[in-house]
N, C-alpha and C positions, 0 to 999 in steps of 0.2 A: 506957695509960701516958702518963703527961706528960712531953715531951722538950723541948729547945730546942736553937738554935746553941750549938755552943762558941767559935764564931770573932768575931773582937772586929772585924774589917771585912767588910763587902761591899762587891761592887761593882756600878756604876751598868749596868742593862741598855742601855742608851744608848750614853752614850759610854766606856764599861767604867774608870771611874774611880774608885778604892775612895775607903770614904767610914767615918768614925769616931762622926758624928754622930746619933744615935739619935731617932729624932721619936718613936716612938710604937709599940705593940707589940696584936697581935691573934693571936688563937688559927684556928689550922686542925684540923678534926677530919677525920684519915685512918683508910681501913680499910686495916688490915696483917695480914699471916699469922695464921695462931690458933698459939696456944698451949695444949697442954695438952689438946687439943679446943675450948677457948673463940672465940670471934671476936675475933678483933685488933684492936686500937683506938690508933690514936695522936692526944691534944691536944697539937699539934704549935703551940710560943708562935713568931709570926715578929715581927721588928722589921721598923721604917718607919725608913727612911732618908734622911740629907737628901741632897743631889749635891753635892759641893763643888765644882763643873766650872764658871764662870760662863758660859762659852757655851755650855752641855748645856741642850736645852728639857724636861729632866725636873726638877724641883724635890724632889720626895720618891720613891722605889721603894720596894718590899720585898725582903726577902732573899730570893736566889733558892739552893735548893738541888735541885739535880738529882738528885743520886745518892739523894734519899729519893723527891721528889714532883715531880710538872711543874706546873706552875703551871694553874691553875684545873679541878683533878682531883682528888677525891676519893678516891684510894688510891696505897698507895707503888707504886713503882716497882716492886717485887720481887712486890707481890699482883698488880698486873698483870699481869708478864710469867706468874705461875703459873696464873692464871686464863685467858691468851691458853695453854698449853699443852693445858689442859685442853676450852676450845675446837676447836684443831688436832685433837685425838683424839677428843672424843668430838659434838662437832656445837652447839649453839645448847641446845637442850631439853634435849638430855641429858646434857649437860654440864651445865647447871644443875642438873638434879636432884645428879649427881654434887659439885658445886663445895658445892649447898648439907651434903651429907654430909661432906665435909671441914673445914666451918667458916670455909667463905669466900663466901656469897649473895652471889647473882651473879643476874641477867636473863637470858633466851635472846639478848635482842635485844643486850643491852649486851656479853657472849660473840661477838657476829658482829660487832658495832664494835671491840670488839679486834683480831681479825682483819684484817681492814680496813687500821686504823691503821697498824703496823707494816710498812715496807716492804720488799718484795720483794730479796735479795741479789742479788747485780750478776752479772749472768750472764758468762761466760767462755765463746766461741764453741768449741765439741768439733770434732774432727776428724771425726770417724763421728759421723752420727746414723741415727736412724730413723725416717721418718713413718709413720702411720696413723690411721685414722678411727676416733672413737669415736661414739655414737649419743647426742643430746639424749632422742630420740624417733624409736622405730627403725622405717623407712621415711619420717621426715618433717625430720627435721631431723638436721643430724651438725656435730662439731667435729673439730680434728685434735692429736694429741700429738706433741712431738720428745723424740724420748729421745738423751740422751748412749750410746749404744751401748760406748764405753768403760769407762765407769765403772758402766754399768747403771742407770740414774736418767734422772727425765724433770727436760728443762730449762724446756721450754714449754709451752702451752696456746693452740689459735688457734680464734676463734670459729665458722668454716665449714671447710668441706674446698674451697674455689675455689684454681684455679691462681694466680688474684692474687696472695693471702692468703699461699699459700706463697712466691712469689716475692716480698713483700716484705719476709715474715720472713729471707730467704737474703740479700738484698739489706743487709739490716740487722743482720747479722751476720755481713760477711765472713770467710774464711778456711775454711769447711766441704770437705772434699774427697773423703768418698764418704756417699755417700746410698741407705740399703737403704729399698724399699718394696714394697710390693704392683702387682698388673699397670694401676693404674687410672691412664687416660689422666692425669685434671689433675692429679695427682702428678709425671709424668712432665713434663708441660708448665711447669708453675710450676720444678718443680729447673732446666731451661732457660732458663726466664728470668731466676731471683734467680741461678742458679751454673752457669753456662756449661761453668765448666773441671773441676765433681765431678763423682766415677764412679759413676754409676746403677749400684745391684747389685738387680737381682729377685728377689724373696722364692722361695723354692724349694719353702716346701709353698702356696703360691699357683700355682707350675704344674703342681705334682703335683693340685692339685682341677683346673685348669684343663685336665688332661687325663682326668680323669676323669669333667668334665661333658659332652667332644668326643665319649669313648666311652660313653657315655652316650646321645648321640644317636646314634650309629651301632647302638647296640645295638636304638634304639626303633624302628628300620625292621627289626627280627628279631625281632616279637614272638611269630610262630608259633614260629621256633628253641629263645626261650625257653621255652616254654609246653612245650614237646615235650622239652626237656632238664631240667626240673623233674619233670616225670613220670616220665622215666625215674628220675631221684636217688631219688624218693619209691618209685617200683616196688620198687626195687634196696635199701632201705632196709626196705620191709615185708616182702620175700625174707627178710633177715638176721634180722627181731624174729620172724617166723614162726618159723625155723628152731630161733630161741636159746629158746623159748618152751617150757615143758611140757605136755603131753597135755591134750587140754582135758577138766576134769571140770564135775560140774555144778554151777552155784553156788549157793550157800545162801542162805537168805532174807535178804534186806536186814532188820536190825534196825527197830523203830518210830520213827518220825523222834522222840518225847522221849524215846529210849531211852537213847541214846549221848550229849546235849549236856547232862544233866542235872548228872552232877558237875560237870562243866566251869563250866555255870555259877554252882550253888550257890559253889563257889570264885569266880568273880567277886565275887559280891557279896558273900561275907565280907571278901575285900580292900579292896572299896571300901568299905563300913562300917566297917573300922578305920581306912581313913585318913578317912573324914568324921567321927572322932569323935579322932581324933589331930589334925586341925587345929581342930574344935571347942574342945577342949582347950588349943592355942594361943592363944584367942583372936578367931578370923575370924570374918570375920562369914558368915552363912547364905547370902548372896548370893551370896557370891567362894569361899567351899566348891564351890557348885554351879556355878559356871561353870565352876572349873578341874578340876574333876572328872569334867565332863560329866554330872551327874545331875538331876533334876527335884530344885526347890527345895523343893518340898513334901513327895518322900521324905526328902531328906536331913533335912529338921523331924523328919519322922514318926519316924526312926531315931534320933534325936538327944533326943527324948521320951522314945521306949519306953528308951534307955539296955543293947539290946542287939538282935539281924537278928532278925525277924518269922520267923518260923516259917513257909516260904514251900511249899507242897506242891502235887502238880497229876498227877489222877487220870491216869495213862498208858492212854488211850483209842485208839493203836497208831495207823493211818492208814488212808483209809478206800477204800485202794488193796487193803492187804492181804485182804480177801475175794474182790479178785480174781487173788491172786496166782500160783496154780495155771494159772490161763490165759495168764499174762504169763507166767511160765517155760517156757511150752511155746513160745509163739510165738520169744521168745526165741533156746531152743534151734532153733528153723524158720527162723532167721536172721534175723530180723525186727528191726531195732532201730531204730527211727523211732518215737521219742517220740509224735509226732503220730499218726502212724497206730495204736499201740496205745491210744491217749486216743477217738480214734473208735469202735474196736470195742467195747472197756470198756463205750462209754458205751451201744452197742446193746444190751448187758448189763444195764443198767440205772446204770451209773457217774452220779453226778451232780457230781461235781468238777471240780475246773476241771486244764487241761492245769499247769498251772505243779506242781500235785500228783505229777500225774503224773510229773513230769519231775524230780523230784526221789527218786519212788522210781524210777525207770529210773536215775538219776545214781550211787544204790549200788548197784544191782546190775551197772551197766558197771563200777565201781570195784572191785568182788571179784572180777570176772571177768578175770584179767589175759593170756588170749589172748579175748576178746573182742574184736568191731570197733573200741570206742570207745577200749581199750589200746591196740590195734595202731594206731590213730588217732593217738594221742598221742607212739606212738616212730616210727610209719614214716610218715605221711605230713609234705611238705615243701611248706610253700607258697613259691610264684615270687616270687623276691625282686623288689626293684624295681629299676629300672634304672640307678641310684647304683650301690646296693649287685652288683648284677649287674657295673657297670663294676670296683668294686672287687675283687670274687672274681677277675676272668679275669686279673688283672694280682698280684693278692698274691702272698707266697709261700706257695709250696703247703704247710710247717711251720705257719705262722698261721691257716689254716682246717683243719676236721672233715675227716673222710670224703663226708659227705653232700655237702658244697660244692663236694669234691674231685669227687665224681662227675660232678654238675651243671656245671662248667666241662668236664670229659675232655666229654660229652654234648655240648655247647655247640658246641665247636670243631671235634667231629666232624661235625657237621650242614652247616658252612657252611663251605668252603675260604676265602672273602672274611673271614668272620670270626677265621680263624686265621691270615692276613697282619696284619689290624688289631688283633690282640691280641699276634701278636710282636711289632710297633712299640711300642704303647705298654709291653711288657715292658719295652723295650731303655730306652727314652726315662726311663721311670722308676727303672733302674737307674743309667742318666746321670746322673741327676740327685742319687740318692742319695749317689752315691761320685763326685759332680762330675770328672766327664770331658768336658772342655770338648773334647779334640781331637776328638768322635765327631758334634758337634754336627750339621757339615755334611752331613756323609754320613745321617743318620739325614734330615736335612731334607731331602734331595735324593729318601730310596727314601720318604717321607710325601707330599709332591707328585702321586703316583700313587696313592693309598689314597684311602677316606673318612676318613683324618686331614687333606686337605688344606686347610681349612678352620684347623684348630687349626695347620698348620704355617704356614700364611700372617701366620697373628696374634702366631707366634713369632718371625717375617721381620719386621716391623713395632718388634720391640722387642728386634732382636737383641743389640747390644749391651749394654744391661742381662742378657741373658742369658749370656754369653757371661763377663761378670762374676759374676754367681750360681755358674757352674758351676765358677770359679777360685778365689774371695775367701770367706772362712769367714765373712761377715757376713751376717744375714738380719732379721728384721722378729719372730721368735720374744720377745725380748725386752720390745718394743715393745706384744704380747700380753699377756704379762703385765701390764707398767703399766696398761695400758687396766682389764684384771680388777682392780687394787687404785680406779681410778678411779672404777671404776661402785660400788664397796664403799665409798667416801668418797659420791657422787651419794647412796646409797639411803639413806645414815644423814641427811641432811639435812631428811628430812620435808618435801618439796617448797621448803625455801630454798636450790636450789642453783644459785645466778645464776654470770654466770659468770665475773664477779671474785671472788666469795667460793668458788667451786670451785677455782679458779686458785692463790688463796693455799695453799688447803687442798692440793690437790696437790702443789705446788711446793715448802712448806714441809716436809708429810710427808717428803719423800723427801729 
């Protein structure tokens, strides 16, 4: 489209003095929104202008109009800002791809110079925030997020996790007055130096792990107690599958290993040869059939030839286990079910296959034998969990785990009197914390001093006050979690361009 001013003055960029005189006119070619699906085009005619100002050191300007175009920029103002939206959401490349589908081509590069460009909105210092670490590159480098905790949005983006860094951001935003964070020292140290007079609140499921990793270690000097209350769970557990189990009969021959997967996969490959011949059909090319398909390039040809599935057949020659299978049911039945040792005798037999054969017809016949070993295997034994998960069981509630778990904790605590002082603590403590009962705090620290918690109580002496706040004020660092999760989902769309002023914008803006 071909446009012009309709206004009969301008004025001087200068000394802003409007002006009537006309010197001279030149065309601007802008890219503007499409139309219709077309690409937008504007020859946009601008005048030259003279100054009527005698002491303006401008002699001639052009007309300046803003609200279309910015001066020496090739698209309106309006395809910018849509093309800068489409940046924010969908990243550099793939926003290009996308921006070129709507009928507005666009660069990847010129996409992240929008971004860029536009500056950042004036932040408004929050009452509550949140800090936390997020990871560049995790164990080697980290930055930090502040979220408005109020309003549920992050306001900031800081290049490292250093107590500086935090205290100068505090420092340069006065007015902040409580600050939730996790247990890590330079958090704690930087909020003291930028904001003296805000109320440190400690994250709460940061001391619920943090007492989970105490018992944890207390648990790892009771690895025999474990070991031995895992056996039992597991004993008490094959009792029960034994009992619930019917008469054992004898089991019938394991079918031939192409006996059973034979329909199965004839249907495969009728599926897949209707859809390698349903995108054939569309168009695609032979290439990108077979990749997205997963099939050899060359079958897909071949199928795509013949114009219907190969007649695909294959003589059922059984397994060459089954001549000895009369001696395998017997040992069997003789309790014998060691894979490997029935692959040795076989093979004194004369067997010449390999164990992996073997082991696959042993695998159906453990499977239709359902009070066999390798059943009962499958419902009654329990292996020793690890020592995380161990600290978690002694302390959960006893609704939230099985029976088996249930057992293996009752076992547990019956073995060690020390362990069942150190597992009511961290009961109580993690009940405290849940239903924040700050008045219990002391007392519970005072009967931990004498335990193997004393270690974990000492480090909660150290940071009581922020505790003490956790277990009164409904604010925590959960939130703070989340943004991090939308952050690293903005980081992984970037295809490694995610510097981190252009993260910053992208974040910042998003929210």
């Amino acid at each position: 489209m071909a446009v012009r001013a309709r206004a009969t003055t301008a004025a001087c960029p200068v000394c802003r003095h409007p002006s009537r005189r006309v010197h001279s006119r030149y065309s601007r070619r802008l890219g503007d929104l499409p139309w219709q699906g077309r690409v937008g085009q504007l020859d946009l005619q601008v005048r030259r202008f003279r100054c009527a100002a005698v002491e303006c050191p401008r002699r001639i300007f052009a007309e300046r109009l803003p609200a279309v175009a910015l001066p020496k920029v090739r698209r309106t103002v309006r395809l910018s800002e849509a093309q800068r939206r489409i940046a924010l959401g969908a990243g550099g490349e793939a926003g290009a791809r996308l921006a070129a589908c709507l009928a507005m081509p666009v660069s990847g590069d010129t996409l992240l110079r929008l971004i860029r460009a536009a500056p950042l909105p004036a932040l408004t210092t929050p009452r509550v925030i949140g800090i936390d670490d997020w990871s560049w590159r995790r164990g080697q480098r980290y930055g930090t997020i502040v979220v408005d905790l109020e309003r549920n949005r992050p306001i900031d983006l800081l290049p490292d996790r250093h107590a500086e860094t935090v205290a100068a951001w505090l420092k340069a935003h006065p007015g902040v007055e409580v600050v939730a964070r996790d247990r890590a020292g330079a958090y704690a140290d930087g909020i003291r130096a930028g904001a003296p007079n805000a109320v440190q609140v400690s994250d709460r499921w940061h001391l619920l792990r943090n007492l989970g990793d105490a018992l944890a270690g207390v648990l790892d000097r009771h690895h025999h107690d474990l070991r031995a209350a895992s056996k039992a769970a597991a004993g008490a557990t094959m009792e029960i599958s034994t009992a619930a189990a019917p008469s054992p009969t004898t089991p019938p021959l394991p079918a031939p290993a192409a006996e059973l997967p034979t329909a199965d996969r004839h249907g495969v490959r009728k599926a897949r040869f209707d859809e390698v011949m349903a995108l054939h059909g569309q168009g695609w090319p032979m290439k990108r059939i077979a990749r997205t398909l997963g099939v050899n390039r060359k079958t897909a040809r071949a199928w795509v030839r013949a114009g219907e599935l190969p007649v695909w057949s294959q003589r059922d020659r059984g397994s060459a286990v089954d001549r000895h299978a009369v001696y395998l049911r017997q040992r069997w039945g003789e309790g014998c079910h060691n894979a490997v040792r029935l692959w040795q005798e076989i093979q004194e037999r004369g067997f010449r296959g390999q164990l992996r054969t073997v082991q696959r017809w042993i695998r159906r016949l453990r499977d239709a034998s359902p009070t066999s070993v390798g059943a009962v295997g499958l419902m009654g034994t329990w292996k020793m969990p690890s020592k995380r998960r161990a600290a978690w069981l002694v302390v959960a509630d006893p609704e939230t785990i099985d029976a088996t778990e249930q057992r293996f904790v009752d076992a547990l605590l019956a073995s060690s009197e020390g362990l069942t002082t150190v597992t009511e603590l961290a009961r109580a403590f993690s009940t405290m914390v849940r239903r924040q009962q700050a008045d219990r705090l002391d007392g519970w620290l005072a009967a931990a001093r004498e335990t193997a918690l004393a270690g974990f109580a000492d480090g909660l002496v150290r940071d009581l006050a922020a505790i003490r706040t956790a277990l009164s004020l409904p604010w925590s660092t959960g939130p703070v979690e989340g943004q991090i999760s939308r952050l690293k989902t903005i980081k992984r769309t970037m295809c490694g361009r995610a510097k981190f002023d252009l993260l910053r914008h992208r974040v910042l803006e998003a929210a």
